[in-house]
Structures are given as structure tokens and as C-alpha cells.
N, C-alpha and C positions, 0 to 999 in steps of 0.2 A: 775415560770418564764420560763423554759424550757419550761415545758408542751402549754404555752401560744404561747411562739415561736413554737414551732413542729406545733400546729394546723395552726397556721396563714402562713406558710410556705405551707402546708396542702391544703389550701384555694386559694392562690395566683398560686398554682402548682408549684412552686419551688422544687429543691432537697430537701429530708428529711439535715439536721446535719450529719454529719460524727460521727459515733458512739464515736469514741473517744475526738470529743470536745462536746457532749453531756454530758458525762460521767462527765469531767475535771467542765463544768459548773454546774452542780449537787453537785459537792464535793467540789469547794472550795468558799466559805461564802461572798458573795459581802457584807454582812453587816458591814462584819471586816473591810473592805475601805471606809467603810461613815459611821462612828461614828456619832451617833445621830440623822442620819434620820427614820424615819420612816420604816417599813418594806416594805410597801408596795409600798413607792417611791425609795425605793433599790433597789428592783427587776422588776422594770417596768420595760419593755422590749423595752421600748421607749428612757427611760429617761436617759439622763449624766446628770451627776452632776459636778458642775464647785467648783473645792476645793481650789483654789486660784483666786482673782482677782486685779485687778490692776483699782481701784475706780476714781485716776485720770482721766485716760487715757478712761474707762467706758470699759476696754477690757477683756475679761477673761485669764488668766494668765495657768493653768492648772484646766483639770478636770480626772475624773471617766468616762470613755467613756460607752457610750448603751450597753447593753449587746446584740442587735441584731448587731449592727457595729463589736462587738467586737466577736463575735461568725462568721460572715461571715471573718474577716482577720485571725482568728484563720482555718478556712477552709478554704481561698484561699493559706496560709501559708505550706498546708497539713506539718503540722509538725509531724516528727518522732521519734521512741527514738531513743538517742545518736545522734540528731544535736546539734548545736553548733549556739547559736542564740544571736543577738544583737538585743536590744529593745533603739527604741530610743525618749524618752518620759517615763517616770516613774511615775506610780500612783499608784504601787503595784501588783495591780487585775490581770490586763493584764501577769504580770509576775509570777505571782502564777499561775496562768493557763498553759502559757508557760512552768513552771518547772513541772509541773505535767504531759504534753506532753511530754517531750522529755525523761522525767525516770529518774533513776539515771547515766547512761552514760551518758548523755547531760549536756549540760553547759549552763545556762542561764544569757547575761548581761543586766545589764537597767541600760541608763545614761539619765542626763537630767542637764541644764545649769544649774536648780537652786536649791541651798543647801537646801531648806527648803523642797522641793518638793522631792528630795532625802530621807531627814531626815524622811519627812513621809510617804513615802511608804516604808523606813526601821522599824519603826514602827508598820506598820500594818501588814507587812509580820512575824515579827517576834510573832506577836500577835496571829496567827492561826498555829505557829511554823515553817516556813520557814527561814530558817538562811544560804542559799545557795543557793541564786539570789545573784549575784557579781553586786553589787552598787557602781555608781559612778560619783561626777558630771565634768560634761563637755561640749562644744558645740556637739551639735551633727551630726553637720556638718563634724567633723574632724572622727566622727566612735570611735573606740577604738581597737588602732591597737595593743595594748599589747595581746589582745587575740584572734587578730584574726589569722585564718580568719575564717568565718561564713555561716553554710549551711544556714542560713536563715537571712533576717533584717527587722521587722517589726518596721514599723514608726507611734508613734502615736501620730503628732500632722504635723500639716497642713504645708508642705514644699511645697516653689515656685519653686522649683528647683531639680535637682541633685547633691549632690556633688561627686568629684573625689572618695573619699575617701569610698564614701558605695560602687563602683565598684571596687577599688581595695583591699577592705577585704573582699568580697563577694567569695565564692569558683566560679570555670567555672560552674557550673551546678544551684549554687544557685537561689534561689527568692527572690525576696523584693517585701515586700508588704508596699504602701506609698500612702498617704493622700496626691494629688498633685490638685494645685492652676493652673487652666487652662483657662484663660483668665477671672478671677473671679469666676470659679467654680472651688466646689472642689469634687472630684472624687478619690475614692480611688482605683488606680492603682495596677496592681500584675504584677510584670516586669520580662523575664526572657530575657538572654541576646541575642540577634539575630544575624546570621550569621556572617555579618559584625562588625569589631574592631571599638569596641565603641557604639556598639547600643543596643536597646533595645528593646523588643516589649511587649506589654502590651496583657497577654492572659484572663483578666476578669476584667471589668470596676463596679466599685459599686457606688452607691452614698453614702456620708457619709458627716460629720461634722464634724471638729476641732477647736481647739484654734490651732492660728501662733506658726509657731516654730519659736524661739530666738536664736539671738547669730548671727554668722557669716554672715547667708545667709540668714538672715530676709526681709521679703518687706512687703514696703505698698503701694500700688497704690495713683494715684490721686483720690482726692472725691470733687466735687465742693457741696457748698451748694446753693441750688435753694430757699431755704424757708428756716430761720432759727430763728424761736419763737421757744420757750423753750414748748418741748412735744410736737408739730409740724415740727418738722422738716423735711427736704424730702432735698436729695441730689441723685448724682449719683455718682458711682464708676466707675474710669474709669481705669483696669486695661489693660495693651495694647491696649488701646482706644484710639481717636483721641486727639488732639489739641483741646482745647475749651475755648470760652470766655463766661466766667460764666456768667456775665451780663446779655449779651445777654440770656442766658438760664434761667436765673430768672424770664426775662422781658419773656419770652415765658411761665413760669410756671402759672403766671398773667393773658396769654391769656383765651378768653374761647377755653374749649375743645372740639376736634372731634373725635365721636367714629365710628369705623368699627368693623365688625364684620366677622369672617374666614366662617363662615361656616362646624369649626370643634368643634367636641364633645365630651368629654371625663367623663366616666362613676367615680364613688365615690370612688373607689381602684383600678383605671387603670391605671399604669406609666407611666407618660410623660416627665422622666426627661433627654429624649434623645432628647425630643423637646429643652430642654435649650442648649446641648451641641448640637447639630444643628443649631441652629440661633449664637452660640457664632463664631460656624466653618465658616456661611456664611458670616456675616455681616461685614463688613469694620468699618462699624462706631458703632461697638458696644459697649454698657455699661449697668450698671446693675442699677434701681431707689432701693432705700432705702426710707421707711418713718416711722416715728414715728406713734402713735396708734392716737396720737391726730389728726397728719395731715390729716389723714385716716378718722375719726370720722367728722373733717369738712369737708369733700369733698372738699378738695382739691385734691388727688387723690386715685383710688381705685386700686390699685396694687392686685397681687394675694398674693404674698409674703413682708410682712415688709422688711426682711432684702437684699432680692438682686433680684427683677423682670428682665426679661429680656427688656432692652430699646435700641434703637437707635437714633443717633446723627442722626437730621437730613443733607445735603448730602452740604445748606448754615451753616452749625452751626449754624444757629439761633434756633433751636426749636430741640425736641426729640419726641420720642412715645413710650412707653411703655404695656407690654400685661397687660391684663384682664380677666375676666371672667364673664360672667351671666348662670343662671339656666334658661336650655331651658322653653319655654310654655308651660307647661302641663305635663313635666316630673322630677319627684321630685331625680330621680337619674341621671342627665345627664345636664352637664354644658357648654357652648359653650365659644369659648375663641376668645376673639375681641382685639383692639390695641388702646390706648387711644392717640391720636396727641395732640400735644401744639406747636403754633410758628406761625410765619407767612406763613409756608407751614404744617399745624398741619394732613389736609388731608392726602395730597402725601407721609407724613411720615408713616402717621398709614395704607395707603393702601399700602404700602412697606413691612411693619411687618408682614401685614395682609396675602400675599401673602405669605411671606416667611415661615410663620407657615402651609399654605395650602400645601407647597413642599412638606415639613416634612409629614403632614399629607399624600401626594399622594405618595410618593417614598421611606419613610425609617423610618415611624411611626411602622410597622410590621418587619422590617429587624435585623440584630443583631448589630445597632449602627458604629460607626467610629472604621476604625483601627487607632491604636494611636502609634504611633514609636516614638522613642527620638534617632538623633542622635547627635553624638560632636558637639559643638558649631562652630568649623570649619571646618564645610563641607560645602562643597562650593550646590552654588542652586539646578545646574546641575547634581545632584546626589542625589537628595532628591525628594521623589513621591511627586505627586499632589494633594492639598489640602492647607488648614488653617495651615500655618505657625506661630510658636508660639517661637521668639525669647528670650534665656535666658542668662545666666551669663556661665553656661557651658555646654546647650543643646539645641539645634533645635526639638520643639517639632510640628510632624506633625499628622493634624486629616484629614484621608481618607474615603471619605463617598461613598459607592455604591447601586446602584439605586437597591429597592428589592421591585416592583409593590405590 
């Protein structure tokens, strides 16, 4: 698994691993946290494994995070020995890791809202002899101020927000590192505190995946459903997104559709996932399309991603556009990305997207992505830079984009 990551890191030109979370991953046994799988689906360097689900609701409840997500917060973290670290999310792994980081002067806690998720990552720690990760359930919103405070807080499970309570058990000098929900992306954050009382600045943006975190500060956006046959379905997510009448946008899903196409191209392992968090920055009327494999198989629409493509409300709310992609003519590594319209303006919409992806492409496809700053929820406007404002429960979250030809 290491060896697999080092090369593919290798490949990409990324930083090697920091020797010491190289080491920490070599020595403590992912197999011991997913009893019964397979070896070789243990150690994928892809793969979480989702160890609780909640079959109602069709949501995943907790998992066994990637060991490539968890080896990149394990090094944005640079953890020391003898810190003093709050894990918030418990699945064991993570924190076996952590404890072997930080030595025996270091303190290791991992809470999480729920008893059984506790119980089994007490389990599994104690199974490869770890009996000194301080467990404990709780929301994780509120921290765990009995021992704090904390050179470090790694979050691992998908928070919309900030709470009070990880800045003020955090030391002044601290990091947290958090899985943060940014207008339906999610992007794993490394935040250290910024000049100004109460802010924050984000000094390395990752992508990653989580399960929601529960308890206090939970969200769910709006999702209208546009199509809803069972194994067909197709809806949109509309978090910080406009006002919409679903109707209307069902009755657009119906229409026939208009394709455009960017004239931008993007090669088999070339990252474009600053193309998402740019069109989320620009777009007013933004939201993300969903569809099932069926809906997908009937052509009804060809997203690039099942679970959250980038779309747009068109500017009547009657119709959307959403991206796409085709494999150029003639080249078997190189795929061009188009905007699919639906509505009674299906065009205007998808040559909106279609531009908007061409910006991305002409000004900030090659640059180092948005500054991201979080400050207090009341900070008045006039004191907050220029960019995509992203309002919350206790943060003004702003993405600043600078033009890099």
C-alpha cells in the first residue's frame, strides 16, 4: 500500500510522505479495522470502507477513511511527539496512527457522537494493543474541553461549519485539519489562525470524501428531485443555491437537450478539481446534478460524476445545465468537457457554463487555486475581501481567486 502510494505520488510529481507518516503507515495493520475484508481491498490506497450505514435514510453513517486522504491529513497535520491532539470522528486507524506520531509524551483523544462507533474502534485498537487513545462519545461540535487544549484537531468526517469550540481548545499556534462542505464540495481544509481575532486561513486545500458529521451542527441542503423512477433517479443539490421551483425543472428535465462544448481538454490523470471549486466561486445560481446509474444508462443525462456534477440554475429558473465530457477525435487520452442545457433557455444556459469553464481554463487552470479565509459570522461586509461569499451558522467563508495567465 505505501509502496503503491510513494510511486503514484512519484508519478503525479507531488511531495514524497514525510518519513514519519510513512513509517506510522507501514507499522500499524489496517487489517485490524476492517475485520473480514479482504487484503487486498484493505489496503487499497483508494478505497474507505463505510463500517456503519443507516439503510433508511441510504446514508453512510461512519467509515475507515482511504489511506491516501488519511496519509495526506496525517502530513498536512505535521504532527510531533508530545502534541496533544483531538480526533474528531473515530474509526480507530486514524488514531492508531496518530498515537504512534506523537510518542509517548503525546496524548491522543478520538470522540464521536456515536456509542457503537466508539465501541468499535475500542475494539480494534485494543486488538493490535493500543489501550491509550482516550475514547469518548460525544458531539463533536462541542471539542472535549476536559482535555484540552490541543496542538492539533483533525476532523474526520465532513463538517459544514466551524464550531466555537475547536477554536477555543485549539493552542494560538495550533492546526486543524477539517473536511469542510463548501457550497457542496468538500475539500479538506488545514487552517491555521490568521492575524486578525477570529479568522482563519487555509494554507493547503485537498480534495477528499466523507460521511456528514452528526449531532449539533449537522446540514442537509435542499435536493429537488427532477426524475424519480426507482434506479433512475436524477435530482439536484442545492446547497447555498437559489430558490427553485421543482416543477418547473422537471418539466425542463423532459425537454430535449442542448449540448455545447468548452473547447477545453483534459488529459487521463490531470486534476481539474479546481475547475469545481471555480464554477462553485463564480456562479450565483449554482448547484450540483445527482443521478442514479439507471438514469444514466437511459440517457437521460450523461453527467461526469453520479454523485454531484457541477450544474447551473438557469438565470428564469425554469431550466439548468450541467457539465459533461467527450473523448476528443482521435485521441484516446484526452477528453474535452461541454455543458449539457435543458429548459426553455437550454442554450443560453449551457453556453454560460460553457464559458465559465473556459475562464477557469484561460486564468487559474495552472495557478495555485482560491484563497480561502473564514471569518466570524459577524463581520460586517466591509471588511471582508473580494470574492464568493459563503454564509454560515458561525463563519463567513470567502473564496479569493487571482488571475495566473
Amino acid at each position: 500500500m505505501v509502496d503503491a502510494m510513494a510511486a503514484e505520488r512519484a508519478r503525479l510529481g507531488a511531495q514524497p510522505l514525510p518519513r514519519a507518516v510513512e513509517e506510522a503507515l507501514r507499522a500499524v495493520p489496517r487489517e485490524a479495522f476492517l475485520p473480514g475484508l479482504p487484503l487486498t481491498e484493505a489496503y487499497d490506497p483508494h478505497q474507505a470502507v463505510v463500517t456503519k450505514r443507516d439503510d433508511e435514510r441510504g446514508v453512510a453513517l461512519s467509515s475507515v477513511s482511504a489511506p491516501t486522504i488519511v496519509a495526506t491529513m496525517l502530513e498536512r497535520a505535521d504532527l510531533r511527539p508530545g502534541h496533544r491532539v483531538l480526533e474528531v470522528g473515530s474509526g480507530g486507524y486514524n488514531a492508531a496512527l496518530i498515537r504512534r506520531l506523537v510518542g509517548v509524551d503525546g496524548q491522543v483523544v478520538s470522540i464521536d457522537i456515536d456509542p457503537e462507533v466508539v465501541a468499535r474502534a475500542e475494539r480494534c485498537l485494543k486488538s493490535i494493543g493500543v489501550d491509550d487513545v482516550h475514547l469518548a462519545v460525544g458531539d463533536g461540535a462541542h471539542g472535549f474541553a476536559a482535555r484540552a487544549p490541543f496542538d492539533r484537531i483533525i476532523v474526520t468526517a465532513g463538517a459544514w461549519d466551524l464550531p466555537p469550540a475547536w477554536e477555543q481548545q485549539l493552542t494560538e499556534d495550533g492546526v486543524l485539519v477539517v473536511p469542510m462542505r463548501i457550497r457542496g464540495l468538500t475539500r479538506c481544509l488545514t487552517l491555521r489562525r490568521a492575524p486578525e481575532e477570529g479568522c482563519w486561513e487555509a494554507v493547503a486545500v485537498d480534495m477528499c470524501g466523507f460521511v456528514r458529521m452528526r449531532g449539533r451542527d449537522e446540514h442537509w441542503e435542499a435536493m429537488p428531485c427532477l426524475h424519480d423512477e426507482d434506479g433512475c433517479q436524477v435530482a439536484l443539490r442545492l446547497e447555498d443555491g437559489p430558490e427553485v421551483e421543482e416543477k418547473a425543472l422537471r418539466e425542463a428535465l423532459a425537454c430535449e437537450p442542448v449540448t455545447v462544448w468548452s473547447n477545453v481538454e483534459v488529459g487521463a490523470e490531470e486534476p481539474t478539481d479546481s475547475q469545481d471549486l471555480y464554477l462553485a466561486s463564480v456562479a450565483d445560481r449554482w448547484a450540483q446534478l445527482t443521478a442514479e446509474r439507471g438514469a444514466i444508462k437511459a440517457g437521460l443525462v450523461s453527467p461526469i460524476s453520479r454523485l454531484g456534477t457541477p450544474a447551473l440554475i438557469s438565470a428564469e429558473g425554469t431550466g439548468f445545465a450541467y457539465r459533461t465530457l467527450r473523448r476528443c477525435p482521435g485521441r484516446a487520452d484526452r477528453w474535452e468537457f461541454g455543458a449539457v442545457g435543458h429548459g426553455p433557455h437550454a442554450r443560453a444556459t449551457a453556453e454560460h457554463l460553457a464559458h465559465l469553464i473556459g475562464e477557469w481554463d484561460r486564468d487559474h487552470r495552472r495557478g495555485p487555486g482560491p484563497r480561502i479565509t473564514l471569518f466570524p459570522a459577524t463581520t460586517p461586509d466591509d471588511r471582508l475581501p473580494g470574492g464568493r461569499v459563503v454564509d454560515k451558522r458561525h463563519t463567513r467563508t470567502v473564496l479569493t481567486w487571482t488571475i495566473t495567465p
